[in-house]
Every structure is written in structure tokens, then in C-alpha cells.
C-alpha positions, 0 to 999 in steps of 0.5 A, spaced: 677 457 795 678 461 789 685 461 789 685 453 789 684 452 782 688 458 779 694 456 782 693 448 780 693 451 773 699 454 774 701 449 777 699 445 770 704 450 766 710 446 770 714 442 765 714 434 767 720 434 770 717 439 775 711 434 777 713 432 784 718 438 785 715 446 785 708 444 782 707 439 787 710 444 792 704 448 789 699 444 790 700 442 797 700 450 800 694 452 797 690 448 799 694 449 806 690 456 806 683 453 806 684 448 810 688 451 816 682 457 816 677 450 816 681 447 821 682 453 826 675 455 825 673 449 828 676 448 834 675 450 840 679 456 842 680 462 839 688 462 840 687 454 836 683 459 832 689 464 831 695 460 831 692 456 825 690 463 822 698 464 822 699 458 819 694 459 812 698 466 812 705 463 813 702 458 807 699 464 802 707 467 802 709 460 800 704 459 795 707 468 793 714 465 792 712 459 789 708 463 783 714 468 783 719 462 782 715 459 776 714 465 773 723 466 774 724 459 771 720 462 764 714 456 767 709 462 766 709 469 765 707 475 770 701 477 765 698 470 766 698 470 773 696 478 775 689 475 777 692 470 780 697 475 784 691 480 786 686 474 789 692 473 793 693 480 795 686 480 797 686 473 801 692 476 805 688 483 807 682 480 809 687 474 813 690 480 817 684 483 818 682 476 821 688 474 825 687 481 829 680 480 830 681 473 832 687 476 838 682 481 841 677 475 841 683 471 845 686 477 849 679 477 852 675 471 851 667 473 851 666 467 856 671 471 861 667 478 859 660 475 860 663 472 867 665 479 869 658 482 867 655 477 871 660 478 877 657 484 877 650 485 878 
């Protein structure tokens, strides 16, 4: 959720004729993160779960080359957004470390575990 309002400020640096173009595509990916991890936390089953991981993380590289392009195209400079950069660098470790949690979780599901454990006594 931190990261939403650093890139709709970056966002805010596009000139006007970028409104409906790259800031809007800016706009749409970040908030794609969160509510993809939301989404997928609610749901049901954990491959629900890890395939709505995969798609904030395939949002998150969007919203990278995106901020890439806005500095290319002079909107902003890299000094403006290292901030911006490190959190993204962070929100991508601790969503890899998430994704491979949650594919342990759905390679042996607690329900089938705790169903062999009580098979077995």
C-alpha cells in the first residue's frame, strides 16, 4: 500500500498529454499490487492464492518499466524516485518470498496433511 501514492505522485510529474497514456497506465499497476495480494488472500485455495501472487508480482514489473520510462522520457529524474525503486525492490523480495511459501502450502495442502495424520492413528 506504501508504494500507491509514491507512484500516483510520480504519476503527477507526467505532462498532460501523458494523462490518459503512461500515467494512467501507472496508476492502474499499482493498484493492481495490493489488490491482487487482497484478492488472492481471500480466496479459498492456496493456488487461487499463489496465482493472484503471480499476477501482483507480473503488475509490480510493470509498474518498474513504467517508472523506467517516465524517468527516459525526462518526466522525472532517478534521484526522484530511488525511494520509490528501493520499496519496489523490497515489495518484490518479500512477494518471492510469499509465492514460494504459499507453493509449499499448495504442493501439500494442511487439510491433506492433517488428514494423513489422522489416517494414521
Amino acid at each position: 500500500m506504501a508504494l500507491v501514492p509514491l507512484v500516483y505522485n510520480i504519476a503527477k510529474h507526467c505532462p498532460i498529454e501523458e494523462r490518459f497514456a503512461l500515467a494512467d497506465q501507472l496508476r492502474r499497476a499499482v493498484i493492481s499490487v495490493p489488490a491482487n495480494i487482497a484478492e488472492g488472500q481471500a480466496r479459498q485455495y492456496p493456488r487461487e492464492f499463489l496465482h493472484l501472487l503471480n499476477v501482483a508480482r507480473g503488475s509490480l514489473a510493470e509498474v518498474d518499466t513504467l517508472v523506467q520510462v517516465a524517468i527516459q522520457l525526462g518526466y522525472v529524474r532517478q534521484s526522484e524516485v530511488a525511494a520509490t525503486k528501493n520499496l519496489m525492490h523490497s515489495i518484490r523480495q518479500l512477494l518471492q518470498r510469499l509465492i514460494q511459501h504459499v507453493r509449499t502450502e499448495a504442493v501439500t495442502p494442511r487439510a491433506t496433511t492433517q488428514r494423513t495424520r489422522n489416517a494414521k492413528r
